[in-house]
C-alpha positions in Angstrom: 12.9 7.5 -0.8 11.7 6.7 -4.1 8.9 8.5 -5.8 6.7 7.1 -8.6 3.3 7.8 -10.3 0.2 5.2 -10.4 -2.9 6.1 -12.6 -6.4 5.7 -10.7 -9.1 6.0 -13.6 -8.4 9.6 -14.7 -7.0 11.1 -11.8 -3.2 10.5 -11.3 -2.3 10.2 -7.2 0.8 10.8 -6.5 3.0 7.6 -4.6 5.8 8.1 -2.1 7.5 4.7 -1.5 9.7 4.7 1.8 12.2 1.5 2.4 12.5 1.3 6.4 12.6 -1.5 9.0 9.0 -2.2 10.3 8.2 -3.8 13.4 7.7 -7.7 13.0 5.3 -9.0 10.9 4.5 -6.3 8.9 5.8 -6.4 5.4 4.2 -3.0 4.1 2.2 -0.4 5.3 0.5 2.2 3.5 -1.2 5.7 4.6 -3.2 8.1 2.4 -1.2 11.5 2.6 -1.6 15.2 1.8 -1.2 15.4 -2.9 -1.5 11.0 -2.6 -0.2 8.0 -0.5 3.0 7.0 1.8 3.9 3.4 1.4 6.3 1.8 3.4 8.3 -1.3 2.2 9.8 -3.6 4.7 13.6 -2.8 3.7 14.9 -6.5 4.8 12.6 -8.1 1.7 14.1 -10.2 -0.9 13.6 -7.6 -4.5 10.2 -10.4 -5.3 8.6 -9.8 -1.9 8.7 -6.1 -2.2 7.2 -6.0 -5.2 5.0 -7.9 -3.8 4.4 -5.9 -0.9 3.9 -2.5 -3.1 1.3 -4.7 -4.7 -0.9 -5.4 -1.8 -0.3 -1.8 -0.9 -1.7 -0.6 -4.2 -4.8 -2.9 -4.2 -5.8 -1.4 -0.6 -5.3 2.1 -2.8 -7.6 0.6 -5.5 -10.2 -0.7 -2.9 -10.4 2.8 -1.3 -9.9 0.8 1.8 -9.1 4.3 3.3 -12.5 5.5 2.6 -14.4 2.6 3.4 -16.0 2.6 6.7 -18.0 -0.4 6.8 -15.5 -2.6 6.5 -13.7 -3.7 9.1 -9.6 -4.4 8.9 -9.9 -8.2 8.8 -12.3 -8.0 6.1 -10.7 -5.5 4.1 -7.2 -7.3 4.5 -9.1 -10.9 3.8 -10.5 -9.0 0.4 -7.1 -8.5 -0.4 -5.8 -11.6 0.3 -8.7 -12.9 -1.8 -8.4 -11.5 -4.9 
């Protein structure tokens, strides 16, 4: 487990990053949590893909994809993907 801060305009959330084998096709997955968020990294990823990965994770974070109910999963991954 690694463990590392990210700012979100003036509060400060705290990030627990968790390298583990996910089933196929998922690279990352990421779940809001008690004092922040768990992600989880795809430990099999080349160093550039995981960084990659913690990216996506972090703009789904930024989005408040967690919070937003009118979305649906395609179009909150396709905003993502998009931007």
């Amino acid at each position: 487990m690694e463990r590392t801060w990210y700012r979100c305009g003036d509060n400060i959330e705290r990030i627990f990053i968790y390298f583990v084998r996910l089933p196929e096709g998922f690279n990352e997955s990421v779940e809001p949590c008690f004092d922040g968020y768990t992600i989880y990294i795809e430990e099999t990823l080349s160093d550039e893909a995981k960084i990659r990965a913690y990216d996506h994770a972090i703009k789904h974070i930024d989005y408040g994809d967690f919070y937003d109910d009118l979305l649906t999963t395609s179009q909150k991954e396709f905003r993502t993907h998009s931007l």
